[in-house]
C-alpha positions, 0 to 999 in steps of 0.5 A: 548916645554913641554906645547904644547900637542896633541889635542884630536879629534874623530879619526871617522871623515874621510876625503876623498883625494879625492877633489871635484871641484866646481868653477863655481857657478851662483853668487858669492859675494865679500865683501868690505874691510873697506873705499873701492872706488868701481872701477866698475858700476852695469850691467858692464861686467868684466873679471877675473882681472878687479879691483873691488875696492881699498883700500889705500894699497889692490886692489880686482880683479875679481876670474870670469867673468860675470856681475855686479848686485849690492851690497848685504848684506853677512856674513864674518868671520868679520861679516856683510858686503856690498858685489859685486854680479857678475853673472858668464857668464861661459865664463872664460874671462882674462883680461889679457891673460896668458902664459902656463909657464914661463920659469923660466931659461929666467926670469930676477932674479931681475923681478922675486924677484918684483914680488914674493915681490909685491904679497906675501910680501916676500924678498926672497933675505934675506934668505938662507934657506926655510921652507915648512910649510905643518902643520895643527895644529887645530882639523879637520883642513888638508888644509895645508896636502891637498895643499901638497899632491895633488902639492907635484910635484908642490911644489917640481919643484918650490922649486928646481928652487928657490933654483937655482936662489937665491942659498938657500942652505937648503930646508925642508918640515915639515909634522906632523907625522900623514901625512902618505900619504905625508910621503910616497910621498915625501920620493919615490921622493925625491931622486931627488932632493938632496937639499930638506930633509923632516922633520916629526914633533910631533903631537904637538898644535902649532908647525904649529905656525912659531915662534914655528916651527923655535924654535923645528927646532932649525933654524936661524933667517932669514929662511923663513917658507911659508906655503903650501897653499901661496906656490900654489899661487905662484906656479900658479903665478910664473909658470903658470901666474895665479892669485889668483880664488880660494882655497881649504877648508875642510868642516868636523866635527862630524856633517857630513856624508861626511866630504870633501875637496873642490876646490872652487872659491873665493866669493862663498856663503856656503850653496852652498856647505853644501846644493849641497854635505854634509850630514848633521846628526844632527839639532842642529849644531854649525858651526865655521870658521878657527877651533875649537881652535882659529876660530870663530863660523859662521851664515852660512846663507848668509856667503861668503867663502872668502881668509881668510876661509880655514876650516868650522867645523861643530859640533853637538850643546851640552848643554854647562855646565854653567861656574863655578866660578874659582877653582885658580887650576893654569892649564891655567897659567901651560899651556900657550905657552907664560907664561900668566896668563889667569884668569887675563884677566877679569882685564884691566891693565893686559889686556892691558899689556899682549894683545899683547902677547896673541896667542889666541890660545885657550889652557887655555879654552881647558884646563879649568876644570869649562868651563871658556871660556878665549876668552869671556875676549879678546872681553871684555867680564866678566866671573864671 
């Protein structure tokens, strides 16, 4: 735990806890997945839930209700890609009717087990404790905080009922300790619910990071850690009979004005957003995806904010120092969680022996002192 450190990042750039709804765009854009078989045809009328196209282990449904008008070219965190364009009808049309609520007390327990492991890959069974995960760990990045304190009461009834169903002795929240507003909710509420303790967590890089939590808790194998944002899926699933529309993403950064959380339909393109709410204070801007430690720098032209986006950071563009040759000052190697060496990288035996134990968590370029970006050696890249 010593090599984990607090990140520096500029304690000017405020976000509001106020969210912005915006979920019913004119078209959104839902990009195929790798040897998809497309499931509708061009100018077919659809509602929410009806299947747009299967892999061999994944079927893509619909987050709103319009018309199909084609294939269109969009940026992804993946890169290029052919995606469906629906036209939205505003009509809000289920394929499937839901419930209001389900009642959770009448809900056979062996139905409610299949479900929860058929839309979320859990095996609730094999656990007697759970693990709320509502740490952000990247700079800038506070979706997991936001899903927490905007559902606490959500997250608190559901949690509760689990742990009545499948008799889970302990449940823990896990807030960093600079969540001030989340601390002080939860302790006005948790009175009531005498099975749920709250946990504040050091302002540590990675800590968010499940293998990494478990060990500061000091907490057995079998817990199950689920983050913030998966347990409002299943909240809205699992009592409300809602599936997956939309998400909330943070847009923020020192190039904005405004920095903001936003509610959001899945398939939306990002110039929506920047273009309808942000201020944008400089030209020169360099945008990433996921965060600055380990997310990935964006073409915001035509880039789709799919399930996988949860942070767009937006960063005035600095003349980058040009990357000197290695000092062997050993700081990259002091410093990484997992004990690598990650000068040696750029060498492809050593690659191939340590890639899988590689975080990529982006430590040893935050630390490097002549501005070698290590993660250019993970894609293949030499730094000389």
């Amino acid at each position: 735990m010593e090599k984990l450190i607090e990140l520096v990042k500029n304690e000017n750039v405020i976000v509001s806890s106020k969210i912005i709804t915006y979920d019913n765009p004119d078209t959104i854009y839902i990009p195929l997945k790798p040897v998809s078989t497309i499931l509708i045809k061009q100018n077919e009328q659809i509602k929410i839930g009806t299947p747009l196209f299967k892999t061999k282990e994944y079927i893509e449904t619909s987050p709103i209700s319009g018309v199909i008008s084609g294939l269109k070219k969009v940026n992804t965190l993946n890169g290029l890609a052919n995606a469906i364009e629906i036209h939205n009808d505003f009509q809000e049309k289920k394929l499937i009717k839901s419930q209001v609520k389900i009642n959770l007390n009448n809900l056979p327990q062996d139905k409610l087990t299949k479900l929860i492991a058929l839309q979320f890959k859990i095996d609730i069974t094999k656990t007697n404790e759970i693990i709320l995960n509502a740490i952000d760990d990247e700079p800038y990045v506070l979706i997991e905080n936001f899903y927490l304190l905007n559902y606490y009461e959500e997250f608190l009834e559901l949690l509760d009922k689990l742990a009545k169903i499948y008799n889970i002795e302990n449940i823990t929240i896990c807030v960093k300790s600079t969540s001030g507003e989340n601390i002080h909710k939860l302790m006005e509420c948790l009175g009531m619910y005498p099975n749920i303790k709250l946990k504040i967590i050091p302002n540590l890089y990675l800590l968010g990071k499940e293998s990494f939590l478990k060990k500061y808790l000091n907490t057995s194998s079998n817990a199950l850690i689920i983050k913030a944002s998966l347990l409002y899926d299943m909240y809205n699933l699992i009592k409300r009979n809602r599936q997956k529309t939309d998400k909330l993403i943070i847009v923020t950064g020192e190039a904005l004005k405004n920095p903001s959380i936003f509610k959001v339909r899945i398939g939306l393109k990002l110039e929506e957003l920047l273009n309808n709410y942000l201020d944008i204070t400089s030209q020169d801007i360099v945008f990433y995806a996921n965060g600055l430690m380990t997310g990935h720098e964006i073409t915001v032209k035509d880039f789709i904010i799919t399930e996988d986006i949860d942070s767009i950071i937006c960063m005035p563009k600095k003349a980058n120092p040009k990357p000197l040759k290695c000092l062997n000052c050993g700081a990259c190697t002091s410093i990484c969680p997992v004990g690598i060496s990650p000068i040696l990288l750029s060498n492809s035996k050593y690659y191939n022996k340590v890639k899988d134990k590689c975080l990529k968590c982006g430590l040893c370029s935050y630390i490097c002192p002549v501005y070698i970006n290590f993660n250019d050696y993970l894609q293949g890249g030499k730094n000389e």
